[in-house]
Every structure is written in C-alpha cells, then in structure tokens.
C-alpha positions in Angstrom: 0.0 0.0 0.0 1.3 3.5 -0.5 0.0 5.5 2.9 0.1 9.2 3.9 0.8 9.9 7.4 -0.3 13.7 8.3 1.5 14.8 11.8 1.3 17.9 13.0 2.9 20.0 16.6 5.8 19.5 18.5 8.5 17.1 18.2 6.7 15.0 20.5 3.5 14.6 18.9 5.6 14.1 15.3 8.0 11.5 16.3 5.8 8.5 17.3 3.9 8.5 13.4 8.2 8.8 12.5 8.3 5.4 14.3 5.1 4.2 12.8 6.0 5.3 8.9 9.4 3.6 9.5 7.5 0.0 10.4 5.3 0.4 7.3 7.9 1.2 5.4 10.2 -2.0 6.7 6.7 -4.0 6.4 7.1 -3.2 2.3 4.8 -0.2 1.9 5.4 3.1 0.7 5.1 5.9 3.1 4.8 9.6 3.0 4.7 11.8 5.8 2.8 15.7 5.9 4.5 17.3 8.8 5.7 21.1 9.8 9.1 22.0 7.8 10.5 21.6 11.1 10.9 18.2 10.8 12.3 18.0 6.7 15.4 16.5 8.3 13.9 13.8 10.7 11.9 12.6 8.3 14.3 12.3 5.7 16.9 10.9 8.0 14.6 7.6 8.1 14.2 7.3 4.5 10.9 8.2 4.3 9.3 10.8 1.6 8.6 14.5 3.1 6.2 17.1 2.3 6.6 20.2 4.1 2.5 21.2 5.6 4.1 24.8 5.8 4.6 27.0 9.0 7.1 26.0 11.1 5.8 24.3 14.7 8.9 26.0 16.6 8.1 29.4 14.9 4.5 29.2 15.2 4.5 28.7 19.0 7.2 31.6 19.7 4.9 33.8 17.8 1.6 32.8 19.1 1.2 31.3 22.1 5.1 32.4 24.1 3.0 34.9 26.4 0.4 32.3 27.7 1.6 28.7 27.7 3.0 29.0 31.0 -0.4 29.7 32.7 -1.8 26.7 31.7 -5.2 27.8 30.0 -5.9 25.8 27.5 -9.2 27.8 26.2 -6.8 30.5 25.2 -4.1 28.4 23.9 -6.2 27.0 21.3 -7.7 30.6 20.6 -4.2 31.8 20.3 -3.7 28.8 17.6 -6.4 28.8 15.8 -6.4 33.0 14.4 -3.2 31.0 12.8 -4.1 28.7 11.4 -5.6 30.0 8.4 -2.5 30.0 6.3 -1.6 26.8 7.6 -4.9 25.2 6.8 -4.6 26.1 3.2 -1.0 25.0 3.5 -1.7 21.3 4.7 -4.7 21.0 2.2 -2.3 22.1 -0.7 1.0 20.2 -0.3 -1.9 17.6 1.1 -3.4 17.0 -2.3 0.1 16.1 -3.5 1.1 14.1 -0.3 -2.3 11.7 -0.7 -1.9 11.8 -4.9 -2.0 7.9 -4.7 -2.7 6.9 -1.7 -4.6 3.6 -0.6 -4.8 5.2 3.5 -4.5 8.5 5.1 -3.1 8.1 8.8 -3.8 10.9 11.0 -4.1 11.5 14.3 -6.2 15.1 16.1 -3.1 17.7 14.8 -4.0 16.4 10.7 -7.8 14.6 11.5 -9.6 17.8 9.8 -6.9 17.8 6.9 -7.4 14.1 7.1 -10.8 13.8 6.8 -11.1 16.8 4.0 -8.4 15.0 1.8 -9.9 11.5 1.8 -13.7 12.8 1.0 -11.8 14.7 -1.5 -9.9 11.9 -3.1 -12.4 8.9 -2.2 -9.5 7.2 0.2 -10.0 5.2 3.2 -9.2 7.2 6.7 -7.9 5.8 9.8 -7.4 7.7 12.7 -4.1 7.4 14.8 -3.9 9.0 18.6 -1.0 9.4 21.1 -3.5 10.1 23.7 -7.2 8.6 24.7 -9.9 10.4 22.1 -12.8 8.5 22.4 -15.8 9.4 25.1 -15.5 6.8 28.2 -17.1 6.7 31.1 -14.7 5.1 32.6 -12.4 8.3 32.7 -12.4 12.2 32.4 -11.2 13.6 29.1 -7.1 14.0 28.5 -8.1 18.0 28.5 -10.4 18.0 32.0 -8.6 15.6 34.0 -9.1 17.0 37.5 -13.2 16.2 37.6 -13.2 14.2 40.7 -14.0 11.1 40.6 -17.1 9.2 42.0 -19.5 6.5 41.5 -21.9 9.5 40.3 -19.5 10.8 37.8 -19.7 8.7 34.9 -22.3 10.6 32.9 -19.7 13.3 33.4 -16.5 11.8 32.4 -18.4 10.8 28.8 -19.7 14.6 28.6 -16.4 16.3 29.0 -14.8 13.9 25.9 -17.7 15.1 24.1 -17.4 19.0 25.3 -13.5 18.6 25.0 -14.0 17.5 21.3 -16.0 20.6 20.4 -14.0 22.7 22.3 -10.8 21.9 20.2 -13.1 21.3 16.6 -14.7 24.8 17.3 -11.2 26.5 17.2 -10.2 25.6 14.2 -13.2 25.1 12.1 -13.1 28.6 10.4 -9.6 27.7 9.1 -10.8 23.9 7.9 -13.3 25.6 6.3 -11.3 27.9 4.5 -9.2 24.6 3.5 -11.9 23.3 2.4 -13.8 25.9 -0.1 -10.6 27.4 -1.2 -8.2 24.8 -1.8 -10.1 21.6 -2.2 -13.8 23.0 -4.0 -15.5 21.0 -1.3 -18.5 22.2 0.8 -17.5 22.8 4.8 -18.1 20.5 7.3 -21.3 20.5 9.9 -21.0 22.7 12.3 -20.4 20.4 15.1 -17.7 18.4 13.2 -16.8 15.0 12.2 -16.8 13.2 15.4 -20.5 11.4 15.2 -20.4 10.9 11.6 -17.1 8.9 12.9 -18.7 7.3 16.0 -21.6 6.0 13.7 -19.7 4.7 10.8 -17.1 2.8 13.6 -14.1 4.4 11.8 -10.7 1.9 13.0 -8.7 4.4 15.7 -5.4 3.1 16.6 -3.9 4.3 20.0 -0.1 4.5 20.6 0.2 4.0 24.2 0.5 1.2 26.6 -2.7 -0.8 27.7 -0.4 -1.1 31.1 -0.6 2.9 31.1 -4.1 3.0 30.6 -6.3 0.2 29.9 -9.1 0.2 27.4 -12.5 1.2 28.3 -15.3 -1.1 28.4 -17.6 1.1 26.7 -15.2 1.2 23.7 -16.2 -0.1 20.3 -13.9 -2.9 19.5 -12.8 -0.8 16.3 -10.5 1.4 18.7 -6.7 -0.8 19.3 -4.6 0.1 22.1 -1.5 -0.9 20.6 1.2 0.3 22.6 3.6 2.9 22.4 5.6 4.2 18.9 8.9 4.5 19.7 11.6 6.1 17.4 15.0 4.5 17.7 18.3 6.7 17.2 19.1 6.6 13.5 21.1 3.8 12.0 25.4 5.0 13.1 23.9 7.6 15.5 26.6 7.8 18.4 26.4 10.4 21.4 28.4 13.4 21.5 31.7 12.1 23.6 31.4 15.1 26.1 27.6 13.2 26.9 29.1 10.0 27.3 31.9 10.9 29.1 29.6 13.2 31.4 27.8 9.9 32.0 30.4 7.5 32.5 31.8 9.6 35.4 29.9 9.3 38.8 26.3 7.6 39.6 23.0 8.4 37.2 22.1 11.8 37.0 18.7 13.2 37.4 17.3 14.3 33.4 15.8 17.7 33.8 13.8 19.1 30.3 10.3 20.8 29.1 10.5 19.9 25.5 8.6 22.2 23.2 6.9 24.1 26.1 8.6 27.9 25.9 9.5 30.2 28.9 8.9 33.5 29.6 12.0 33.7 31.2 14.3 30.9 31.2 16.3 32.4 33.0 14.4 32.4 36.1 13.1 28.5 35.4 17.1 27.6 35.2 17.7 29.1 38.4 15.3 27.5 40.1 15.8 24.2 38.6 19.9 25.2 39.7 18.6 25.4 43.3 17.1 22.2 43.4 19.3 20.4 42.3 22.3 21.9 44.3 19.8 21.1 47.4 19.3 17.8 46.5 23.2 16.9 45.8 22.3 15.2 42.4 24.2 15.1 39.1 21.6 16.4 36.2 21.4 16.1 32.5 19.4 19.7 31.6 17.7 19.7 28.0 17.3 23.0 26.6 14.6 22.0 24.3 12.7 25.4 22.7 14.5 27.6 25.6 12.8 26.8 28.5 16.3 26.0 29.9 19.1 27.9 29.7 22.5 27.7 31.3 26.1 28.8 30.9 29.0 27.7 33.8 27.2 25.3 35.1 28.9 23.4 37.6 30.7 20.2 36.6 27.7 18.1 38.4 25.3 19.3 35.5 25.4 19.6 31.8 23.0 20.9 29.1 22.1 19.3 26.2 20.3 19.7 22.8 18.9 17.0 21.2 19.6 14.0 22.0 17.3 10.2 21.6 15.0 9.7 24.9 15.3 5.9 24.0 18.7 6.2 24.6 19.4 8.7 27.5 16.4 8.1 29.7 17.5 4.4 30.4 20.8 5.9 32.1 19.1 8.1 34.0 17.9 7.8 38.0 14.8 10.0 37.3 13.2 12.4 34.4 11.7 15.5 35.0 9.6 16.6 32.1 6.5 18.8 31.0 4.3 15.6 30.6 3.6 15.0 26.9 2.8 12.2 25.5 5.7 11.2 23.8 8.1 12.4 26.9 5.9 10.4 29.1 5.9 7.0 27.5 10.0 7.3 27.0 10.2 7.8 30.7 8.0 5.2 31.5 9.4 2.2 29.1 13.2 3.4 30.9 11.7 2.0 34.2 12.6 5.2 36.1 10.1 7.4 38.2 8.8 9.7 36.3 8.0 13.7 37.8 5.4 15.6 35.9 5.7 19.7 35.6 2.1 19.8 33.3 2.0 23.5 31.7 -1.5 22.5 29.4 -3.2 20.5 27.2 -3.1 16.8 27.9 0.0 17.2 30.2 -2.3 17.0 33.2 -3.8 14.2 32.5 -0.5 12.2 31.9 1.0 13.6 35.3 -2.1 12.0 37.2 -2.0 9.1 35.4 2.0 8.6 36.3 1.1 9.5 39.7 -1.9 7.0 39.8 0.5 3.8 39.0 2.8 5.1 41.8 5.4 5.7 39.3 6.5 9.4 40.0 5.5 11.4 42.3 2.2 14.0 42.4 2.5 16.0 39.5 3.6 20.3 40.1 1.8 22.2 37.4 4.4 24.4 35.7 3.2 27.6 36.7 3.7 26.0 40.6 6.6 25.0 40.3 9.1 26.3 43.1 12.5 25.4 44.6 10.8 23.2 47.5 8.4 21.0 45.9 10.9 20.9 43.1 13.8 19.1 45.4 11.3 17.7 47.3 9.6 15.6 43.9 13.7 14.8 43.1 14.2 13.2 46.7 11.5 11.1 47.0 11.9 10.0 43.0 15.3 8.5 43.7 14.7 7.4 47.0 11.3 6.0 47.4 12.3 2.2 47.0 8.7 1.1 46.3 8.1 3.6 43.6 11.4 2.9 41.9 10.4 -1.3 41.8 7.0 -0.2 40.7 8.6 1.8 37.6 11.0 -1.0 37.3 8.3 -3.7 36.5 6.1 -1.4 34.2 9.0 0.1 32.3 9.7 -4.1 31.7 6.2 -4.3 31.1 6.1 -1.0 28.1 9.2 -2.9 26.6 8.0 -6.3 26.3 5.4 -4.8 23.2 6.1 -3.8 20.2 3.7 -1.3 19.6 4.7 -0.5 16.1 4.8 -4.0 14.5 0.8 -4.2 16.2 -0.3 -1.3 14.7 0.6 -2.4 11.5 -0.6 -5.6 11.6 -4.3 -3.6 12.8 -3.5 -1.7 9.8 -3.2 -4.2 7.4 -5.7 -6.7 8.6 -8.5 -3.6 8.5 -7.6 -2.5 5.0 -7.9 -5.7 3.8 -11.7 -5.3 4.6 -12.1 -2.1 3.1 
C-alpha cells in the first residue's frame, strides 16, 4: 500500500507516526509523511518521503502562544492557535493533495484529522485515525483536556460529557480555518458545524492508539474498532553515536537526574534555570538539563550538571535515576518504558492528564503544574523519586512491562488486517 501519514505539533507529537511510517515502510509499503518543515530533516533521516505542511511548529509557537503557555489555559491556547491557522490550513490542504496523490490510506491523528478527513472525502481514500493520547468518550475516565473532575461513582455521565465537550472545544477552534481549506483549496462544501466526530462514531471508523494498555487500559464502553496498541517509539538513526562530552559526562559518577520541558517555551528561562539550579544543588544530584525550545538555559554550570540539545530519549532516559519533564505524551511513554520514576511539571493541554496518570500507577511522584513549580516542591519531587524504594520497583516492572510490546509491529498488523476489509 502506499499510505500518507499527516503529523502535526511538536517534536513529541511528530516523532511516534516517524516510528510508525518507519515500520510500514520495513513492512514493504510506501510511506509519506505531511509534517511542519520543522521536521524535513527527521523525516528524511529515516528514508521516508517528506512534504513540508508549511509554518514551522517551533516558529508558530514563539509567535503565538510564548505569552500564555506557562499559565496553563488551554481555552486560550487553542484561541491563540487557531487565528493562525488560516495559512496553515490552506498549506496542509495544498501540499496535502500532492502528499495523498496515490494513496490507498490517510493516517492521522487530532493535529491532521480535519486535513485528514477533507483529503480522503476529496480523493475517495480510506481514513484511519491514529492518537497518542485517549480520544474517544469513556465513562470510565475524564477527558485527557479536564482531567481534575473528581471522581465518584456519580460521575460517569460526566466523564463521557467532558470527551464530548472537549472534542467541540478543540473542533470549534479551528473550524473557520478547515473551512477555509476546504472551499478554497479543495472546492468542497464545509463541514457540519459540530464536526466529524458522530459521523465517525456512527460509521465505527478503526482508531489506533499509541500507548500502553499497562498505562491505561481500554475502556469497556469502547467499540472494538478502537486498538490500544502500545507505544511508537523512534529509535536513534542507524550510526547515530552520542556526543563524547555526553558520554563521558555519563560514565563519570552515579546516574544523573534528566531535567527538560521539551517544546513548552519560557517567559523567562532564565528564572526557570535558576530554580531548577537550586534544586538540584539542594538535592546533591548530578543532572542532564535539556534546553529543548528555551525553557532552559545555562552557561558555567557546575561540573555536576550539563545541558544538552537533542539527543534520543530511548537512549538517555534508560541511564538516567529519574526524568523531570512537562508531561507530553511522547516524553511520558519514554520515561516510562526506561523503568525510572517519572516527575510531571504539566503546563497545558493533555500534560495534566499524563501527570495524574503517572502518579496513579505510583510511578512518579504528584505532578507540580508548571506555573507552581518552586524550589521546594521541586527538590522535594527529586528526593522522593530517587529514593522512594517502592516507587522505583513499581517503575521497574512497568517500564519491563512497556518494553516487552512492540507497539509498532501491532499497529501495522491492525493496519493491514483492517484494509484488507475495506
């Protein structure tokens, strides 16, 4: 089969559908991949075709949203996102038409499911959608974007309302701009007002979900079209060695704590490296930082510490005595398969959800949302991570646990078994 894969956000949210479009690929089929231009270099590093969906996820961000995603509101974090996304509807549906020229399956998970959908009503081409985080309505659990609705025996009606208000929430944002995609670039009438999502539920479109079944177990009230297959994980490109100044770093005293936010930006990094300086000189540990999109930033550090760019969570994590991290979903499942407690710093989003569910399996301590993050509970999460003897064995058995699937090679047999009924 020849399949598009459209991935849209962060490095984190991109990287897993890498992992997936690499397995295709190995599995004989012929893979292309819409993703920001960001990622032109990733992609093409793994042999698989690129087409550029236009603004850049790292510029986009700085731009847009640099003022508010420390507060955590994710209400105006997808306002902020969708008055952009105009240009970057038309964009995706453009280089979109070329990406899906061909095509037997479009692969998409929420970031390309409006581009998704447009382009396979467009070109008559079968759609699956492909998550890194729970989508469907449960009762069984709050949605990934209202995770702190306590929960009772009297709040199941409400944990299957909030998927369903969480959906609209994030389709109403952007459906100006798939509009726009759609009567501009693609001739096609816009979508209904309140979106795709029961036209989905009723025709029991396939979802595949890359996450562990250990991490969160599939509802009951699920259709048996939705596969939990495990997590995507993206190995270090074939001859990739670390940087000898990491490895060295590594090699000389005990496993340092990893310290990083990823793609979430600071307002003033400055400030967030201090703090995270303090904590770590009160807790006497060694620390890999990550600079990431410049939440950290640091110059003479001490010889107990060292910053890095880029470098494979599949490979660093493992050698590490604990992770400290904003909570995405890609972030989350690396720290988890390593087998080391896990502390969550949430800043928006589905972050939240992740840090409670981490916390839940007695994996990491209670997550400290970003914009309470201080000094004290910052040492305080670091001490108990690397000393808490239970918490560590319980991280042991389901990092063992993560490792033992092979989330990719599932996925595509799901895949391939479901198109062959199409």
């Amino acid at each position: 089969m020849q399949i598009t894969i459209i991935a849209g956000g962060s490095r984190g949210d991109v990287q897993p559908y890498v992992a997936l479009g690499i397995g295709l690929k190995e599995a004989g089929h012929t893979v292309r991949i819409l993703a920001p231009r960001d990622y032109h270099d990733l992609i093409s590093s793994y042999g698989l075709e690129f087409f550029d969906m236009g603004g850049g996820a790292m510029a986009m961000a700085q731009s847009q949203i640099q003022d508010i995603v420390e507060q955590g509101n994710i209400l105006k974090i997808l306002s902020a996102t969708g008055k952009g996304a105009q240009q970057l509807a038309l964009d995706s549906a453009r280089q979109g038409l070329l990406a899906c020229h061909g095509s037997d399956l479009i692969l998409a998970g929420f970031a390309g499911l409006s581009n998704g959908l447009a382009l396979a009503e467009k070109l008559n081409i079968p759609f699956f959608q492909a998550h890194l985080m729970p989508f469907t309505p449960s009762s069984e659990f709050p949605s990934v974007l209202t995770p702190r609705i306590p929960q009772t025996p009297f709040t199941r009606w409400a944990n299957n309302l909030s998927h369903r208000l969480a959906q609209q929430m994030m389709w109403q944002m952007l459906r100006s701009a798939d509009t726009t995609a759609r009567t501009q670039v693609l001739a096609m009438k816009p979508a209904p007002f309140w979106g795709p999502f029961a036209s989905l539920q009723r025709e029991a479109q396939p979802i595949i979900y890359g996450y562990s079944r250990h991490v969160i177990a599939p509802p009951a009230d699920w259709p048996a079209t939705n596969h939990v297959t495990g997590y995507w994980f993206l190995e270090p490109p074939a001859g990739w060695v670390p940087p000898g100044d990491l490895a060295a770093f590594l090699q000389a005293g005990p496993p340092p704590v990893y310290i990083g936010f990823g793609s979430m930006l600071s307002r003033k990094p400055e400030e967030a490296t201090e703090l995270v300086l303090k904590a770590l000189k009160r807790t006497g540990q060694r620390a890999i930082l990550s600079s990431g999109w410049g939440g950290l930033q640091g110059d003479n550090l001490p010889e107990t510490m060292m910053m890095v760019g880029s470098v494979p969570h599949s490979w660093l994590f493992p050698q590490m005595a604990a992770v400290v991290h904003h909570g995405g979903a890609g972030t989350t499942g690396a720290g988890l398969a390593a087998g080391i407690p896990s502390i969550i710093t949430p800043f928006f989003g589905d972050q939240p959800f992740w840090g409670q569910r981490v916390h839940a399996l007695g994996v990491g301590p209670r997550p400290i949302p970003r914009r309470y993050l201080s000094v004290d509970n910052l040492a305080e999460a670091i001490r108990l991570a690397i000393s808490d003897r239970t918490m560590q064995k319980n991280a042991a058995t389901l990092g063992e646990r993560i490792r033992a699937e092979n989330g990719v090679a599932h996925a595509i047999a799901v895949v391939e078994r479901l198109s062959m009924k199409k």
